[in-house]
C-alpha positions in Angstrom: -15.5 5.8 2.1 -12.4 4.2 0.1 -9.0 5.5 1.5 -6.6 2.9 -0.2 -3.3 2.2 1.5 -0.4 4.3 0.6 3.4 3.8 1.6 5.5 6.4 2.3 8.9 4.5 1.8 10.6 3.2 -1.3 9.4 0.1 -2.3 9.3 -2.5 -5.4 6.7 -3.3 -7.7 6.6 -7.4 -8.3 7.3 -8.1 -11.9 4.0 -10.2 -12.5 4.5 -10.8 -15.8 7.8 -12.5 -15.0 6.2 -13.9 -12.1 3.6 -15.5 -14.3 6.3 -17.0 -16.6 8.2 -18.6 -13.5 5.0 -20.1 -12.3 4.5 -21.9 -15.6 8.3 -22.3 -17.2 10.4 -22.1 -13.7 13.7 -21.2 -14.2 15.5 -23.6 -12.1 14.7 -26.9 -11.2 11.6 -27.1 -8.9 11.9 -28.0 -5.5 10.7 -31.0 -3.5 7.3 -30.3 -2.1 7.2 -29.7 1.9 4.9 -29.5 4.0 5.6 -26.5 7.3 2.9 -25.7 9.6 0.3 -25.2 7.2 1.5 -26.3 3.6 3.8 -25.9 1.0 4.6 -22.3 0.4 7.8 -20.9 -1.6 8.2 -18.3 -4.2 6.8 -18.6 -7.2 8.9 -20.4 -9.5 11.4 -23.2 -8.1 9.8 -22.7 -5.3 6.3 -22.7 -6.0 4.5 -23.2 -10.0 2.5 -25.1 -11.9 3.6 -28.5 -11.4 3.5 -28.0 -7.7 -0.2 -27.6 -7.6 -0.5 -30.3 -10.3 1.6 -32.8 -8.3 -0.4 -31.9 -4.6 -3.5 -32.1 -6.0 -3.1 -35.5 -7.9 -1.7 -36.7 -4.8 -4.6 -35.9 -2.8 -7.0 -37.6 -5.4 -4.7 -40.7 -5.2 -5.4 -40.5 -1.2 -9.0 -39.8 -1.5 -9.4 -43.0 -4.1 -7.2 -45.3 -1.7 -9.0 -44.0 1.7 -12.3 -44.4 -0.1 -13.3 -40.9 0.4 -16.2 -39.2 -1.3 -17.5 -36.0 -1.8 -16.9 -32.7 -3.1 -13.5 -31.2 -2.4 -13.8 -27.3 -2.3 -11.1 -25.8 -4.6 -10.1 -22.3 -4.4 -7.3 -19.4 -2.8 -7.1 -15.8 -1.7 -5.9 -12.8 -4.5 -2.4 -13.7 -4.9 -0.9 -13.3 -8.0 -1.1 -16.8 -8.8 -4.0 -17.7 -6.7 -6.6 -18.7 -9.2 -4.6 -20.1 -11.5 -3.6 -23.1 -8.9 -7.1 -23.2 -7.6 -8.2 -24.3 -12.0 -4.9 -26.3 -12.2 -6.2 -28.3 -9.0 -9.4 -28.6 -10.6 -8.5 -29.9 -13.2 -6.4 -32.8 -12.0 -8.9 -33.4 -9.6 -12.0 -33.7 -12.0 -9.5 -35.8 -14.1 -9.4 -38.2 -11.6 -12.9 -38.3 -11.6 -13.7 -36.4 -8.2 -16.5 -33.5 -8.0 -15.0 -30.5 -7.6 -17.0 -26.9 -6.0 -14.8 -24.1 -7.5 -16.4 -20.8 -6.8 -15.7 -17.7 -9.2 -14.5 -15.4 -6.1 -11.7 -15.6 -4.0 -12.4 -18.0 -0.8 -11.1 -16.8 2.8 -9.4 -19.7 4.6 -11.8 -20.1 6.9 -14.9 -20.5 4.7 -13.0 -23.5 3.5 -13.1 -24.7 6.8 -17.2 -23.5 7.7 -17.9 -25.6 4.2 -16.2 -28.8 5.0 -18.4 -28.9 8.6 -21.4 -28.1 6.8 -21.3 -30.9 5.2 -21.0 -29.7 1.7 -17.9 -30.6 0.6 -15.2 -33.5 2.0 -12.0 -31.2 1.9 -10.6 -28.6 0.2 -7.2 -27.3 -1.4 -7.0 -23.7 -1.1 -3.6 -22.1 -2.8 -2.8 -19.2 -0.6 0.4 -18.2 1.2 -1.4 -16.2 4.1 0.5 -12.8 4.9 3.6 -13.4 2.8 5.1 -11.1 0.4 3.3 -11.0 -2.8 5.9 -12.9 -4.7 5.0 -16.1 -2.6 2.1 -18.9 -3.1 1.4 -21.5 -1.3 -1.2 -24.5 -1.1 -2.7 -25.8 1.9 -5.2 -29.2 2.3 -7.7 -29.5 4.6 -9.2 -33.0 5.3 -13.1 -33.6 6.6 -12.1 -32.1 10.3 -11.7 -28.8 8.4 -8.8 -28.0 10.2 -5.1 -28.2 9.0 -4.4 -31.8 7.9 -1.9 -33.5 10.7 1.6 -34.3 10.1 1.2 -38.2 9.2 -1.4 -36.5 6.5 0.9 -34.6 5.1 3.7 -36.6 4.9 1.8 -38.8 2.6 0.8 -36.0 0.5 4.5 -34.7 0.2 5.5 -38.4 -0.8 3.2 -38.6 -3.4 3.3 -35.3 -4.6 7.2 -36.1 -5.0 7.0 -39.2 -6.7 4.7 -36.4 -9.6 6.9 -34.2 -9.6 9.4 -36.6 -10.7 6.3 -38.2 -12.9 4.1 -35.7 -14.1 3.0 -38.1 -17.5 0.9 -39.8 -14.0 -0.4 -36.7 -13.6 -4.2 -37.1 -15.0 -6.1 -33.8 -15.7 -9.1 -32.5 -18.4 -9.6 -29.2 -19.2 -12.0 -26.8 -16.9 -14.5 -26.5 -20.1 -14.9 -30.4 -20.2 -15.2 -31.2 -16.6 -17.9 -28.7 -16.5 -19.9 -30.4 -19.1 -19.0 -33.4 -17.0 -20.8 -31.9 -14.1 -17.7 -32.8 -12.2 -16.8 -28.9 -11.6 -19.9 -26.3 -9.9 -19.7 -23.0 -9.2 -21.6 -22.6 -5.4 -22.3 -19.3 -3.4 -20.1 -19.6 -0.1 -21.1 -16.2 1.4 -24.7 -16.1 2.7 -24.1 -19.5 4.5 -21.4 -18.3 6.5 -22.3 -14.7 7.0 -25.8 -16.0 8.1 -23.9 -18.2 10.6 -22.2 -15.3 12.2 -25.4 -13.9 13.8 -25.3 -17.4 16.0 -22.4 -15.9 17.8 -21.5 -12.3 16.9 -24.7 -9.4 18.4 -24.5 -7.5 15.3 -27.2 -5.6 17.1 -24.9 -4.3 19.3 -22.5 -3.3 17.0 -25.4 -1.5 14.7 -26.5 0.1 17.3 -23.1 1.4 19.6 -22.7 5.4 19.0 -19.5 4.0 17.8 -17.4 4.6 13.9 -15.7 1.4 13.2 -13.6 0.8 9.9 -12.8 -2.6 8.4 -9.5 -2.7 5.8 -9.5 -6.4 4.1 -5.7 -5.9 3.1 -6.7 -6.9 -0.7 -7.4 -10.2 0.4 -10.5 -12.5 -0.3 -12.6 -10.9 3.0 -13.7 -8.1 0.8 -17.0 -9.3 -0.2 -17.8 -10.8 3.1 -17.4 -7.7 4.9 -19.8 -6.3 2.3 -21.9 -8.7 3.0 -22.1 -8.4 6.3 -22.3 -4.5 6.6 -25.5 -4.9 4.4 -27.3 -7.9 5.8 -27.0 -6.6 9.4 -27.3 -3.3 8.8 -24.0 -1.6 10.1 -24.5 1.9 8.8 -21.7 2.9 11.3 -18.7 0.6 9.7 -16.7 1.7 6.7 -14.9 -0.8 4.8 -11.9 1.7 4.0 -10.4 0.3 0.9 -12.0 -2.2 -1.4 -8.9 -2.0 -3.3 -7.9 -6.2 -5.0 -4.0 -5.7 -6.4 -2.1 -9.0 -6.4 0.9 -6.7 -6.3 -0.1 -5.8 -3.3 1.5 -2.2 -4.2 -0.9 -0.5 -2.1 0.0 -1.4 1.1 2.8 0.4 3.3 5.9 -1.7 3.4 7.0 -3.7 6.7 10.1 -3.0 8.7 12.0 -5.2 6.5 11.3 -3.6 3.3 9.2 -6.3 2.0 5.6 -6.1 1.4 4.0 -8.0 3.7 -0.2 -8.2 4.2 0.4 -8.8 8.4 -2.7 -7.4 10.4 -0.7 -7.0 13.5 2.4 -5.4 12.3 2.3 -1.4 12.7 3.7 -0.8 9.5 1.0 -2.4 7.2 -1.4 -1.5 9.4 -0.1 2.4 10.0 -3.2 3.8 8.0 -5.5 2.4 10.0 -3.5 3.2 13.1 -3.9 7.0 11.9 -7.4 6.9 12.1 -7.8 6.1 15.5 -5.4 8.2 16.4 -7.1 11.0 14.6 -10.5 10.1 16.2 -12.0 9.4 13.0 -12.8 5.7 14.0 -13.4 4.5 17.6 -11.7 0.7 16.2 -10.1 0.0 13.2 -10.2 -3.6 12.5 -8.4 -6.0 9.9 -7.6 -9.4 8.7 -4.6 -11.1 6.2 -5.1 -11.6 2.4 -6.5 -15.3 3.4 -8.9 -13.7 6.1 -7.7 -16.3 8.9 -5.6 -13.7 11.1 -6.9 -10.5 12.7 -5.8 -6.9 13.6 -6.6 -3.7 15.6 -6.2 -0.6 16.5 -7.9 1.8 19.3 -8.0 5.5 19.9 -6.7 4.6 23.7 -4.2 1.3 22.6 -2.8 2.3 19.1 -2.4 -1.1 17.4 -3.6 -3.7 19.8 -1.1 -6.7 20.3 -3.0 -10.4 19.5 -1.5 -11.5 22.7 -3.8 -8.3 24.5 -6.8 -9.1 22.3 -6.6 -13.1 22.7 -7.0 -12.3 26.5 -10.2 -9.5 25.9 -11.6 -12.2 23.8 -11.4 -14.7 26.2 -12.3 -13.0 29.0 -15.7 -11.4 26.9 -16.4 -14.5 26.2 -16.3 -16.2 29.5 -18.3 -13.6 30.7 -21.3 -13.4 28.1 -21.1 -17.3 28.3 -21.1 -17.1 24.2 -19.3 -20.7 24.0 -21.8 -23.1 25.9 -19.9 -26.3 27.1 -16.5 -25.3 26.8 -14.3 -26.1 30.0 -10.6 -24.9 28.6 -9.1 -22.1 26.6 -6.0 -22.8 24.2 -3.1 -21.3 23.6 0.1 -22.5 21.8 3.5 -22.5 23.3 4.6 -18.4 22.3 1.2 -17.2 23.4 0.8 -15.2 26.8 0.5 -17.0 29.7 -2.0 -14.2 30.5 -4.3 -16.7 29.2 -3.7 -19.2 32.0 -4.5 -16.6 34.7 -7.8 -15.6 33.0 -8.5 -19.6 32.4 -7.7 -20.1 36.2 -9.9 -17.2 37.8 -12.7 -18.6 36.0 -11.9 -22.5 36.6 -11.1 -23.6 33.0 -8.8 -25.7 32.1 -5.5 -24.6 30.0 -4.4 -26.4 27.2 -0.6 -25.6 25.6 -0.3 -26.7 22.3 2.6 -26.8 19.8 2.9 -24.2 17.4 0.3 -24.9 14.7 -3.5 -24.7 14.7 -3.4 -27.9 13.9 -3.2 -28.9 17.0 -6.2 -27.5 18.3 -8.6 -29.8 16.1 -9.2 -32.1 18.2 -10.5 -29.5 20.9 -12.4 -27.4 19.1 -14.2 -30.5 17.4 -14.9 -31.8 20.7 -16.2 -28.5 22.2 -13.9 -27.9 24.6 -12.6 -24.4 23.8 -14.3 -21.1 24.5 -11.3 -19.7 22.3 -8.2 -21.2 20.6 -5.3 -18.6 19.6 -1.8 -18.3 18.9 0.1 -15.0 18.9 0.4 -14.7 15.7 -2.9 -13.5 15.2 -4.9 -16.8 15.1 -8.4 -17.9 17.2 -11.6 -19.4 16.8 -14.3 -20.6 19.1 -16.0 -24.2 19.4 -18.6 -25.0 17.1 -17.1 -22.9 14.9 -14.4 -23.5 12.3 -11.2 -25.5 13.0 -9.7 -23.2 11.4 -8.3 -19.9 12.8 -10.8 -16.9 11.9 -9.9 -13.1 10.9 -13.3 -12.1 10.1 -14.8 -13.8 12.9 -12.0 -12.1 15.6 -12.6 -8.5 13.8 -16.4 -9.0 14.4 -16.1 -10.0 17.8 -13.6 -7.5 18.7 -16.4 -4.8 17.3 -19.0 -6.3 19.4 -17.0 -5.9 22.8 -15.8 -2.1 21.7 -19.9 -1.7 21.4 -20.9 -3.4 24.8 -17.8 -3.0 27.4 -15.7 0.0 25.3 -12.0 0.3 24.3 -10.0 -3.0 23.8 -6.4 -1.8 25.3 -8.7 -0.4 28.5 -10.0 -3.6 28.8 -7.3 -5.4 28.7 -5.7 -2.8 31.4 -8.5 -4.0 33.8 -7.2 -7.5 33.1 -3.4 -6.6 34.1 -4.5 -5.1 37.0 -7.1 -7.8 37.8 -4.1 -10.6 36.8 -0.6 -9.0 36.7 1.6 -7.1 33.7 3.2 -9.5 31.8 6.3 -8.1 29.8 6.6 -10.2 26.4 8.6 -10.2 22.9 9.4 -11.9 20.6 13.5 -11.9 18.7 14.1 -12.8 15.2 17.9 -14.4 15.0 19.0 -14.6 11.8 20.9 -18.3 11.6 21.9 -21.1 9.3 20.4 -24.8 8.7 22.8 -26.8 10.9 22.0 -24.7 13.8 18.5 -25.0 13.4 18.6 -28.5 13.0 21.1 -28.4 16.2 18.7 -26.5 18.4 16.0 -28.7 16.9 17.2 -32.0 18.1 18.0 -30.4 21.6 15.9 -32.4 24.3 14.5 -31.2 27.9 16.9 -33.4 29.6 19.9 -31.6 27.7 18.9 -28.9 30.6 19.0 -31.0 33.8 21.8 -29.1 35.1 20.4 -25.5 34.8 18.8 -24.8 37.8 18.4 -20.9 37.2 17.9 -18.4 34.4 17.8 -14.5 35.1 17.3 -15.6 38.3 14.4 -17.5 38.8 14.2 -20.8 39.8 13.8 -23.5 36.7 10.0 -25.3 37.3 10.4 -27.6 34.4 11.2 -28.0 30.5 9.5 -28.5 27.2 10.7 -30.1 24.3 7.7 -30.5 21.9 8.5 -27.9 19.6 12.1 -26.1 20.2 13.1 -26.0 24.1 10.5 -23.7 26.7 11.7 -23.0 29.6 9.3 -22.1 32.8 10.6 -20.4 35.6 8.8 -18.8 38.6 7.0 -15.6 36.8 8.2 -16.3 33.7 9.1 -18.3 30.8 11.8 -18.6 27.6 10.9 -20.5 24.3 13.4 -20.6 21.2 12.2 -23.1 18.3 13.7 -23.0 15.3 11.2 -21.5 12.1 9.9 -23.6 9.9 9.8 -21.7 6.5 13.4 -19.5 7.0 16.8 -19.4 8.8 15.8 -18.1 12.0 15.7 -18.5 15.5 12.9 -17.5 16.9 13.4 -16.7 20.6 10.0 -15.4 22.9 10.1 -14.5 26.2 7.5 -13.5 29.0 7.7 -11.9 32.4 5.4 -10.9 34.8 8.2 -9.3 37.2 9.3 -6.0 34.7 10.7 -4.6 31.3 14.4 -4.8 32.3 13.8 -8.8 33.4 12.2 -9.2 29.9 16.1 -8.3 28.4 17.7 -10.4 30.9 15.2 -13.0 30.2 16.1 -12.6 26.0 19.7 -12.7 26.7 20.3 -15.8 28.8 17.8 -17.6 26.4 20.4 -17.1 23.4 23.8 -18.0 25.8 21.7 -21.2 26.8 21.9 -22.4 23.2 25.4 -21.6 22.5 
């Protein structure tokens, strides 16, 4: 069945022909390449074109030649607008500097990238996407042979260098597509039976074929599309509907977000309302999704509505503590805005709990090591160990499937964990703000604190500093960090005492940082 997203409000069409132009022939001066979280994004034009992806990718091959790395470097992105475009330009520069190059002819998911580099197969990877981002954005992201994010001192280098080309492009060296293919320096490669094969070592597709169960998949137009395809046919799922195989770089199709943007976000309700509709209208017992770039997840239930991430980070963990599916792992992971939930499920079942900055990044190390039986971050992220280092849409959708088919409806299971645990009350507040204040509450330290003893009146256990300033109290804890990509404050909070301690909770956060 295809039932392609439709919004209901007024919304924009991109200009992609315009858009195209400003990726090529920007209109303004570029700007300086910058590494956030997870690569450089920006609008396409100054903020992200041409010579971006030219200057990255030169600057990687200039790395890869001084750190004596060799091996294939997987090129590729998600349907954006401007996605395959970057993925040849990369190519290009890349086979010019004499490197082999695996560009597949289909959109790659983010974490296939990451599956490919830990098969072995290639060394790295560029892969030009800009995740969940309105359609007018691009991005480019580098993944070294951990197949995680590359680390900040990795990064830095590559912004350096990719500055010093885009003040140099003559040093930029490049040959066509046609000629590094003669070359052999540029192969096409199939990336989807490896990993969908691969799946069956963790997911019981079984279970999921055989669950009197509907469930509906929606890849948001992103590069999941034939993966879910493939999986539906190699494992048989005669009872899942992919509900719109719909590719539009405008992204047109899908129902705008609460700012009036277009934005491809699996776990906002206002992208994700169609789906939310069918589950409320019994037509699917889960409705399941994941970004354009496949590595965030989403769902809704006929009982739950659209299910938080921070609720289905703690069913995940919890199923798969239980079922024992992650042999060897001692901890789960969270970063610093994710539920503390997680630390009373870890506890119950003597793991250990490790907080991480925000930033998959940071659990590499862990997941390479086994350690995790699942890594997340509220904003939609996990994987497993022995998986990818990347975080993992497809893989959470298809886990998420298998616990509706063995233990039943995600939001009722994670009711038997609140009652099991305790209700924690949690948001998260958008503040609109300017650079010098982020850069002021950026530079605050733990010990800038010392004198607060109390907030909403609990007791103050301690303070964090890492990333923005966290602070824990009895039952509950604040976090304000400043964002990394626009001028806001984001401020979280969490309570396991009530809903009206949650507001008290948001408010003395802000007057802390005045």
């Amino acid at each position: 069945m295809i039932s392609p997203l439709a919004g209901t409000l007024t919304k924009q069409r991109i200009d992609v022909k315009n858009l195209r132009e400003e990726f090529f022939n920007p209109s303004q001066k570029p700007v300086a390449v910058k590494f956030g979280t997870s690569g450089h994004r920006g609008q396409l034009g100054a903020g992200f074109c041409a010579l971006h992806a030219k200057a990255i990718a030169q600057a990687v091959a200039r790395i890869h030649q001084e750190q004596h790395i060799t091996g294939a470097v997987l090129v590729g992105g998600d349907t954006r607008l401007m996605s395959r475009d970057t993925a040849d330009l990369c190519a290009e520069v890349l086979a010019g500097n004499g490197i082999t190059v695996v560009l597949p002819d289909m959109p790659v998911p983010t974490p296939v990238f990451s599956f490919e580099i830990l098969s072995g197969r290639v060394c790295a990877c560029l892969n030009g996407t800009a995740s969940h981002n309105p359609p007018q954005d691009m991005g480019l992201k580098y993944n070294p042979s951990h197949g995680g994010p590359a680390d900040s001192a990795l990064t830095g280098q590559i912004e350096k260098y990719a500055n010093e080309y885009m003040a140099h492009p003559e040093q930029i060296k490049t040959i066509s597509l046609e000629q590094a293919r003669t070359k052999g320096l540029v192969k096409n490669a199939d990336i989807i039976t490896p990993y969908v094969t691969a799946l069956s070592k963790y997911i019981d597709f079984a279970k999921i074929a055989n669950a009197p169960l509907k469930f509906a998949v929606h890849p948001l137009g992103g590069a999941s599309l034939a993966f879910y395809k493939a999986i539906k046919e190699k494992y048989g799922l005669k009872n899942l509907d992919i509900v719109s195989t719909e590719q539009d770089p405008t992204f047109y199709f899908i129902p705008i977000d609460h700012d009036g943007k277009i934005r491809m976000d699996p776990s906002s309700k206002y992208p994700m309302s169609p789906l939310i509709k069918y589950v409320e209208n019994k037509e699917y017992d889960f409705a399941g999704a994941s970004d354009p770039d496949s590595d965030r997840f989403g769902c809704a239930t006929p009982k739950g509505g659209l299910i938080s991430p921070n609720h289905a980070l703690c069913v995940m963990a919890d199923y798969l503590v239980r079922h024992q599916k992650i042999k060897g792992a001692s901890a789960i992971g969270r970063t610093l805005g994710t539920t503390a939930l997680l630390d009373r499920i870890a506890a119950s079942y003597k793991l250990g709990l490790d907080e991480v900055n925000v930033g998959f990044k940071y659990f590499v190390p862990g997941l390479r090591e086994g350690k995790y039986v699942l890594a997340g971050e509220e904003s939609a992220g996990m994987s497993v160990s022995g998986w990818t280092t990347e975080k993992d849409g497809m893989f959470a959708v298809c886990l998420l499937m298998e616990i509706a088919a063995t233990d039943g409806d995600i939001a009722a299971l994670y009711d038997k964990l609140t009652a099991q645990h305790g209700t924690p009350y949690y948001t998260r507040v958008d503040i609109p703000t300017d650079e010098a204040t982020k850069a002021r509450v950026k530079a605050m330290k733990a010990a800038d604190f010392a004198t607060v003893k109390e907030v909403a009146g609990e007791k103050v256990q301690r303070v964090r500093d890492t990333d923005g300033i966290k602070i824990y109290l009895d039952k509950s804890w604040c976090l304000v960090r400043p964002s990394g990509t626009e001028n806001i404050l984001k401020v979280y909070a969490e309570t396991f005492v009530s809903e009206n301690h949650l507001q008290e909770l948001i408010e003395a956060a802000q007057k802390l940082l005045k």
